[in-house]
C-alpha positions as a Python dict, from the first residue, in 0.01 Angstrom:
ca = {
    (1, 'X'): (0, 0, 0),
    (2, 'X'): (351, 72, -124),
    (3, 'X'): (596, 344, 50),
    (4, 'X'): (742, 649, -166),
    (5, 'X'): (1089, 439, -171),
    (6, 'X'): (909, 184, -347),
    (7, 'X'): (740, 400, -650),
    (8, 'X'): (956, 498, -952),
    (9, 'X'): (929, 650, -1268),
    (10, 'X'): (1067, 491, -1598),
    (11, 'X'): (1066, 694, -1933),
    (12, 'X'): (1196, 487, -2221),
    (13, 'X'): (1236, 576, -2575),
    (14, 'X'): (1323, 466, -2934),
    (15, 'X'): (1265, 409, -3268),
    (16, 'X'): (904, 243, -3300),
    (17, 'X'): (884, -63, -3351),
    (18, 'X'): (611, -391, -3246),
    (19, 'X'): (682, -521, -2960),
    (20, 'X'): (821, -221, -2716),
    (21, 'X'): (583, -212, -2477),
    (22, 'X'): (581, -584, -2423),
    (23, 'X'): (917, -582, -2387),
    (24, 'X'): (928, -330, -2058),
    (25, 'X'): (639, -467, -1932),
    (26, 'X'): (755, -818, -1944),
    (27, 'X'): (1049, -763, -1768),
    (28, 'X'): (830, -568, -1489),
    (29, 'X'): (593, -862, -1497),
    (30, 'X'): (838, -1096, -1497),
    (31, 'X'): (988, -1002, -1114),
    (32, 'X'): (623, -880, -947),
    (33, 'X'): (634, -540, -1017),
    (34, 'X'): (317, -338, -1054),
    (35, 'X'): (257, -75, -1331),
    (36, 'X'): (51, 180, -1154),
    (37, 'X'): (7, 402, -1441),
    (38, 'X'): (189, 386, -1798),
    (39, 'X'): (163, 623, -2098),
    (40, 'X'): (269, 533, -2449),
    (41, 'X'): (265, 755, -2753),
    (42, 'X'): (436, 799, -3082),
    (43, 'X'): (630, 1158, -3112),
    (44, 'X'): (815, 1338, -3366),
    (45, 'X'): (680, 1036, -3633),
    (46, 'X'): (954, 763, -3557),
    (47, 'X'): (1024, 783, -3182),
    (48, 'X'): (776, 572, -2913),
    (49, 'X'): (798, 726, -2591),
    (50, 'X'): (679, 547, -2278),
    (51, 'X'): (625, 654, -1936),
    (52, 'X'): (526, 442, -1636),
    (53, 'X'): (484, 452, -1238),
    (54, 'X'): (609, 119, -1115),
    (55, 'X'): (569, -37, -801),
    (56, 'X'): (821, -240, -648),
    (57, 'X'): (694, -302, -349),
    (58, 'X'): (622, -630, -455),
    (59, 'X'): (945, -696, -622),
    (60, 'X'): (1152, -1002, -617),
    (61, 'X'): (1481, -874, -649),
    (62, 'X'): (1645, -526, -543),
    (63, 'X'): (1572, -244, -720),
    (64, 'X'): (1945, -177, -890),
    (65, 'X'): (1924, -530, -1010),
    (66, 'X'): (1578, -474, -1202),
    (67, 'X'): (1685, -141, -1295),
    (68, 'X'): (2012, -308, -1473),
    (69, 'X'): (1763, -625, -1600),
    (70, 'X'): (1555, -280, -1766),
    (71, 'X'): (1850, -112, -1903),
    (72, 'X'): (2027, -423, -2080),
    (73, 'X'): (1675, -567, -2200),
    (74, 'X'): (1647, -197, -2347),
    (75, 'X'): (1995, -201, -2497),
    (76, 'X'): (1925, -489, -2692),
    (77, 'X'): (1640, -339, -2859),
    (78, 'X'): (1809, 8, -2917),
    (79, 'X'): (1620, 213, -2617),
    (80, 'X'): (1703, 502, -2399),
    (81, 'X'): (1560, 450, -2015),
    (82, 'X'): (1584, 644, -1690),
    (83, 'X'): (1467, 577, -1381),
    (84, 'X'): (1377, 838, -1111),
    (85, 'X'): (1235, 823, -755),
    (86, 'X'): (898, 1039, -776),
    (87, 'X'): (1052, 1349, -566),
    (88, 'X'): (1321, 1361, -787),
    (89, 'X'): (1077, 1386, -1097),
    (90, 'X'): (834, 1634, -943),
    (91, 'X'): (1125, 1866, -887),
    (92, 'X'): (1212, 2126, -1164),
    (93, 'X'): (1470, 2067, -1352),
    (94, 'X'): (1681, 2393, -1395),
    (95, 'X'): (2058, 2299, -1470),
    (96, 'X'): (2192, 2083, -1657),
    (97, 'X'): (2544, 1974, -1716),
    (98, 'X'): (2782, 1742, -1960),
    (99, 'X'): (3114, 1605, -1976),
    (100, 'X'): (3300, 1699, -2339),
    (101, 'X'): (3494, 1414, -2470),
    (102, 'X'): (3292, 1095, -2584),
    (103, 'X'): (2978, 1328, -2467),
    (104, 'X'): (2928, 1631, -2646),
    (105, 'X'): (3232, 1565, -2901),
    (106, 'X'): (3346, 1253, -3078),
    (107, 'X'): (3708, 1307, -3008),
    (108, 'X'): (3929, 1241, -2651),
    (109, 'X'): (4108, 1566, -2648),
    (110, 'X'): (4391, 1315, -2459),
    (111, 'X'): (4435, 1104, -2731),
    (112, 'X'): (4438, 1348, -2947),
    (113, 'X'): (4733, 1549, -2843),
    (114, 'X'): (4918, 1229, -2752),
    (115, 'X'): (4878, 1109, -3126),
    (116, 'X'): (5023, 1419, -3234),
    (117, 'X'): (5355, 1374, -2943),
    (118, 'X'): (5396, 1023, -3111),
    (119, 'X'): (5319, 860, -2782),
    (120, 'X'): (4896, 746, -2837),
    (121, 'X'): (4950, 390, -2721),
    (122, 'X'): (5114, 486, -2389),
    (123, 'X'): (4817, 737, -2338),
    (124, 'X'): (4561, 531, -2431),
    (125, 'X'): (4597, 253, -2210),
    (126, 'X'): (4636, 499, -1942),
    (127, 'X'): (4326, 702, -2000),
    (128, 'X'): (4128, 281, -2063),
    (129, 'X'): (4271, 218, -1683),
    (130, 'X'): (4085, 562, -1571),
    (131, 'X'): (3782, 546, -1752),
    (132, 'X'): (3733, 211, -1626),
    (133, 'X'): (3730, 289, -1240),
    (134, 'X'): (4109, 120, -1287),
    (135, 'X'): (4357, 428, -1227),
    (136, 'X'): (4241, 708, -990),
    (137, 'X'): (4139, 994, -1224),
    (138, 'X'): (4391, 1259, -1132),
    (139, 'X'): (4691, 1035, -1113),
    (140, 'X'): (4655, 929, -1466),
    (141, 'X'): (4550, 1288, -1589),
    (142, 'X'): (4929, 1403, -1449),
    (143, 'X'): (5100, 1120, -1583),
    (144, 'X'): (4900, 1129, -1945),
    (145, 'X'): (5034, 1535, -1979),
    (146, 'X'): (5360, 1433, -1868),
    (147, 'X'): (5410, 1310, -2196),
    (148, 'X'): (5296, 1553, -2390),
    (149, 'X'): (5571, 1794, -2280),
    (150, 'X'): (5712, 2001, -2549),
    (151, 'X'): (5445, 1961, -2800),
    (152, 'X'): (5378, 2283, -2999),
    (153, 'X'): (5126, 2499, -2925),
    (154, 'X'): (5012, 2519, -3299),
    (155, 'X'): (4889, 2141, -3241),
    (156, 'X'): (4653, 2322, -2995),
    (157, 'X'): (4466, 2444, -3275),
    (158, 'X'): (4453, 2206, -3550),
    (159, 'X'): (4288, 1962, -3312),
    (160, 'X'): (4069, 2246, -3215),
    (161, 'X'): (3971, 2301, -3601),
    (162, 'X'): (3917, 1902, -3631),
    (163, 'X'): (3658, 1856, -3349),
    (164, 'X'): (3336, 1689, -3473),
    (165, 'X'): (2971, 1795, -3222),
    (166, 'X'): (2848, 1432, -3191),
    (167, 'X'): (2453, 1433, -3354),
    (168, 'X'): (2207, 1612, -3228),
    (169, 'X'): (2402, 1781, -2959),
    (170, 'X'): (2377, 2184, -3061),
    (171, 'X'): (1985, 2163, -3134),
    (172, 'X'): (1945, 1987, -2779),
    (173, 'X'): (2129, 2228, -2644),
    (174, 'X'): (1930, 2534, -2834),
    (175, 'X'): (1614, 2332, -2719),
    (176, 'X'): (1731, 2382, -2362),
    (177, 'X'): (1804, 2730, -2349),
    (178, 'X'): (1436, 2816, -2505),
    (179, 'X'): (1334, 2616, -2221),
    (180, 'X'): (1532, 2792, -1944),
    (181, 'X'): (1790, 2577, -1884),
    (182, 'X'): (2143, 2671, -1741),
    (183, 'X'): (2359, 2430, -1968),
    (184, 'X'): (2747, 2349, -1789),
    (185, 'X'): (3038, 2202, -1904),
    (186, 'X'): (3203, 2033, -1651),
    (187, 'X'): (3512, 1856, -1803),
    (188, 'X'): (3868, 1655, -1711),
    (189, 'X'): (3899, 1797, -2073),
    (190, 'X'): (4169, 2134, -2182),
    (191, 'X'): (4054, 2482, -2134),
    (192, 'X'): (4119, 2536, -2531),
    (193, 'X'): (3852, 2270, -2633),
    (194, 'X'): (3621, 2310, -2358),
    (195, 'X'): (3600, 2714, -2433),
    (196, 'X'): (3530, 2669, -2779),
    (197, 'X'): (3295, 2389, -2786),
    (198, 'X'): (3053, 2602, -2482),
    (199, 'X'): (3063, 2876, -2710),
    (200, 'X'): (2909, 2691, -2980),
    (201, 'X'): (2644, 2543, -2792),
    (202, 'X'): (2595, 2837, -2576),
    (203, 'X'): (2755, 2738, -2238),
    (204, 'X'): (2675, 2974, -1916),
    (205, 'X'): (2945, 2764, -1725),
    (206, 'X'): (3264, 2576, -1805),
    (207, 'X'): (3473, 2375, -1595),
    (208, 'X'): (3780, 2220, -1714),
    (209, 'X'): (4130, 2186, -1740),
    (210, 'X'): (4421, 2373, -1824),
    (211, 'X'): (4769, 2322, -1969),
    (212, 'X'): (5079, 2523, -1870),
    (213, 'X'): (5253, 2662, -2217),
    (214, 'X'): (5645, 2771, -2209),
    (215, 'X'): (5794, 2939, -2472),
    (216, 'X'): (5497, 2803, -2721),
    (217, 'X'): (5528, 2469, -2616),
    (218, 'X'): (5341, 2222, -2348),
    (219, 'X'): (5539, 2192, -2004),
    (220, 'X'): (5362, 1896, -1895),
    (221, 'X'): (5180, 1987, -1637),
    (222, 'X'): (4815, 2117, -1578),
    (223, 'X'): (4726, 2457, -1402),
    (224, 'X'): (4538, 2474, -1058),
    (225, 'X'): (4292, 2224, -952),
    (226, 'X'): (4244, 1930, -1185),
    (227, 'X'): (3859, 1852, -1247),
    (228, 'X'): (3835, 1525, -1138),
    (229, 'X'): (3508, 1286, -977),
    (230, 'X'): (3498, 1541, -635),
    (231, 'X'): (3566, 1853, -866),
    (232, 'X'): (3314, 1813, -1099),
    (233, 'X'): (3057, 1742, -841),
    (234, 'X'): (3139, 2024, -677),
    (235, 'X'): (3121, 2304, -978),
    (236, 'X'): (2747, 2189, -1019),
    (237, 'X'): (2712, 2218, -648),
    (238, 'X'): (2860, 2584, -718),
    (239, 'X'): (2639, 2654, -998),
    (240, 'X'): (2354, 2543, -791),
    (241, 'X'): (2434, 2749, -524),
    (242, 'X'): (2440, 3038, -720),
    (243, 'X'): (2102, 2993, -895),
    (244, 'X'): (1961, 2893, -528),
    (245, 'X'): (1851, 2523, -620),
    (246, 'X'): (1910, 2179, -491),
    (247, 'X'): (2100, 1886, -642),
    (248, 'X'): (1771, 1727, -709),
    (249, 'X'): (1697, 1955, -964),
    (250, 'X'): (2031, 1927, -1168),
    (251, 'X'): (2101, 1651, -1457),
    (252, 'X'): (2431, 1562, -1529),
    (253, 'X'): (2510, 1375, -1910),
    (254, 'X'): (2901, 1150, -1892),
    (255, 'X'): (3022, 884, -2037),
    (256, 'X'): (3324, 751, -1800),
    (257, 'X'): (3426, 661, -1477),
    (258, 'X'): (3554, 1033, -1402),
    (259, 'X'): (3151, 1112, -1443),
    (260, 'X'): (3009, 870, -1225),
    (261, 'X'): (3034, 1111, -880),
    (262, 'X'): (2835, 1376, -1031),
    (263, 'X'): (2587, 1142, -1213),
    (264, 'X'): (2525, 937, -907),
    (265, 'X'): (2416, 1222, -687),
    (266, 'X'): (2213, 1468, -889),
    (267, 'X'): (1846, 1418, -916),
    (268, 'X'): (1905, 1297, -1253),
    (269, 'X'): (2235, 1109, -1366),
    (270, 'X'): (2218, 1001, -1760),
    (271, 'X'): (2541, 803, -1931),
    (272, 'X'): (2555, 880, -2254),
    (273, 'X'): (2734, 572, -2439),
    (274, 'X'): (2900, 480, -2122),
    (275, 'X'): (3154, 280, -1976),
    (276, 'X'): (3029, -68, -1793),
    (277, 'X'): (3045, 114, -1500),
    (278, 'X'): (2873, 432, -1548),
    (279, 'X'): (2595, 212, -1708),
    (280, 'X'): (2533, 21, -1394),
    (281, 'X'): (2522, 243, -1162),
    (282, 'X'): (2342, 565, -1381),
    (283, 'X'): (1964, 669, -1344),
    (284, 'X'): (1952, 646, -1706),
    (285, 'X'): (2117, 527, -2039),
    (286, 'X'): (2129, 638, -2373),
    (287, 'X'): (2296, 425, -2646),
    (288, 'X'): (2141, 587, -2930),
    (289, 'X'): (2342, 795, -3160),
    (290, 'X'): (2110, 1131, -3132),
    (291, 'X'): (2129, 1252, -2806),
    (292, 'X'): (1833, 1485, -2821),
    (293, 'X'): (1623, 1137, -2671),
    (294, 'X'): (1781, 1284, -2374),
    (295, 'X'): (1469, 1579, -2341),
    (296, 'X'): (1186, 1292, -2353),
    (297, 'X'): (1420, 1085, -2052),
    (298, 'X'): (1383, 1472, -1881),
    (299, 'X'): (1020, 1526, -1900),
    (300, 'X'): (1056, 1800, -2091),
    (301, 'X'): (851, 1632, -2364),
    (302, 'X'): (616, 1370, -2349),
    (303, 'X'): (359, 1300, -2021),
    (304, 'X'): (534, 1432, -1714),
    (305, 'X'): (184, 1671, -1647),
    (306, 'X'): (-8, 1357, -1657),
    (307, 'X'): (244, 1151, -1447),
    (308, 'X'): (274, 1405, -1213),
    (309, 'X'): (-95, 1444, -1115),
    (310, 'X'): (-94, 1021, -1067),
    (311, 'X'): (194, 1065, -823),
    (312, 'X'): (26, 1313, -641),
    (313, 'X'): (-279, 1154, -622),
    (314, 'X'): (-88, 833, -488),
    (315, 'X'): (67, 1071, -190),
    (316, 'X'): (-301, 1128, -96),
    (317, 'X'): (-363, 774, -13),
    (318, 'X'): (-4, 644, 122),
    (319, 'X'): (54, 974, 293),
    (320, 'X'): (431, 960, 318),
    (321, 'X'): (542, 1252, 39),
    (322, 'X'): (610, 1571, 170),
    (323, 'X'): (551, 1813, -115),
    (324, 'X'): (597, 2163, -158),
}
């Protein structure tokens, strides 16, 4: 009989197309692991969602190696997949939070500005170096606005009026807030992006950045606290706090290294086109360009009622789940 650290959920979903199914269950089969229960349906005309209960008691390698077998086998074949321990999928999911640049925008606010100060190569390979795990976070934020000082403030808004949502980002997040959701933005990104783009989706929290402005023009240097890995974790801890729930019940969307802190210990921790080593280490992926695949990898549509009852059912015989 298998423990409760050997039982996981998987949701995957994509595009239908023959030969899905046989392609998560093959890896599963492949390494001994057990499909306790799986459900499989077609949604919204084009999409095939699965959910399963696996089993690795019985697996022959570790469980982050299978999990990374899963998520590049479903990369190749243009699927989204999470992975949750059953606790962590009973629990209610009430907040939910995402990084800005490369996340909910197309742009990196960065890069931006440093195109316009004539100095985008310098920045760039800085802000590669971070996002990469390379450069610690906060010492290559300070040295990136260094070199932005004495850029205009009127640049400030003509990037502002050029940001593009990435696909499918503003009906998720309308989709969320009819379901009860309290949506953050939690951000390394600049106050005057990260302001604008939670008013469009409907933010209740933002996090972020801020540059100091002299005399109309950038100083170099950021205001207060910068929201780095720790930071970040901690202003969903805060928002937690205030709505009285546990990390287990918060989901966190990023893309980079700066991300990975808050991904890796929330209940659920998606990367959203990520870096190599947000993708390892994330409870889910998504590589597809709509992001709204992200509610089906939440439960929030598809079988989680009928998984749900199977998990409890399985605490009834291995005894070992303490639910409330």
């Amino acid at each position: 009989m298998p423990g409760v650290d050997d039982l996981l959920v998987i949701t995957i979903i994509g595009m239908d197309r023959p030969g899905i199914v046989a392609t998560v269950s093959g890896v599963l089969a492949r390494f001994h692991v057990n499909i306790l229960k799986l459900r499989a349906s077609t949604i919204f005309s084009n999409l095939f969602l699965i959910t399963l209960i696996a089993d690795l008691s019985t697996s022959l390698i570790k469980k982050d190696v299978l999990l990374n077998i899963l998520k590049n086998s479903c990369e190749d074949v243009g699927l989204a997949i999470a992975a949750e321990s059953c606790r962590s999928y009973i629990s209610d999911k009430k907040i939910i939070v995402f990084d800005l640049d490369g996340t909910l925008i197309e742009q990196e606010i960065i890069d931006e500005l440093a195109k316009a100060a004539g100095v985008g190569d310098k920045v760039r390979e800085i802000t590669k170096m971070a996002m990469e795990g390379k450069l610690k976070y906060i010492d290559a934020l300070r040295e990136r606005v260094k070199l932005l000082r004495g850029l205009s403030v009127r640049v400030l808004e003509d990037i502002k009026s050029s940001i593009v949502i990435n696909p499918g980002v503003k009906e998720l997040a309308s989709k969320l807030k009819e379901l009860g959701f309290t949506i953050g933005i939690v951000t390394g990104s600049f106050e005057f992006v990260a302001n604008y783009v939670g008013e469009i989706i409907g933010a209740d929290y933002v996090f972020c950045n801020r540059l100091i402005i002299r005399d109309g023009l950038l100083s170099g240097e950021v205001e207060g606290e910068i929201t780095g890995p720790e930071a970040k974790l901690n202003a969903i801890k805060k928002i937690a706090n205030k709505i009285g729930i546990g990390l287990e019940s918060c989901v966190a969307v990023g893309d980079g290294a700066n991300d990975l802190f808050m991904i890796e210990n929330v209940g659920l921790g998606i990367g959203y086109k990520p870096k190599l080593i947000v993708r390892e280490r994330a409870h889910g992926v998504i590589n597809t360009d709509d992001i709204r695949v992200l509610l089906a990898l939440m439960g929030c549509i598809g079988f989680k009622r009928e998984i749900v009852e199977r998990i409890r059912k399985l605490d009834k015989e291995i005894g070992t789940l303490k639910w409330k």
